[in-house]
Phi, psi and omega in degrees: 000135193256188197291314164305317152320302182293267158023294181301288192315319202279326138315329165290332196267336172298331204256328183296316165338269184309005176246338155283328169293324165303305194320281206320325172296320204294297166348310158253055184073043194045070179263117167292139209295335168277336171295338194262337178287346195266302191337301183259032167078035210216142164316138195277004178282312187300314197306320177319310187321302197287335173285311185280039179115312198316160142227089235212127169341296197291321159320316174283315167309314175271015174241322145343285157320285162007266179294003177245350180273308175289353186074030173273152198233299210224169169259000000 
């Protein structure tokens, strides 16, 4: 697999990540990315990072939170 191949994968998965977490706010009455950042306690910039991608411990630590306040199992 060349480098570019992993990269492309890892970007599709960054946008599916980021295109489930959007449902879930829209889902819940259009809840804005700052009502979901004061819910698990987390700054609304980190949360953005983290929603768009980042991968940063802390990033992963809050999309963690995340996926356990919605109940994500799977993408």
């Amino acid at each position: 697999m060349t480098a570019t191949t992993i990269e492309e994968e890892q970007d599709a998965l960054k946008r599916k990540v980021k295109k489930r977490i959007k449902d879930e706010l829209w889902d819940r009455n259009d809840m804005t990315q700052g009502e979901l950042a004061k819910l698990i306690g987390e700054g609304v910039s980190q949360t953005n990072r983290a929603i768009n991608g980042e991968n940063s411990p802390k990033s992963k630590a809050i999309r963690k939170k995340i996926f356990t306040l919605f109940n994500i199992t799977d993408l």
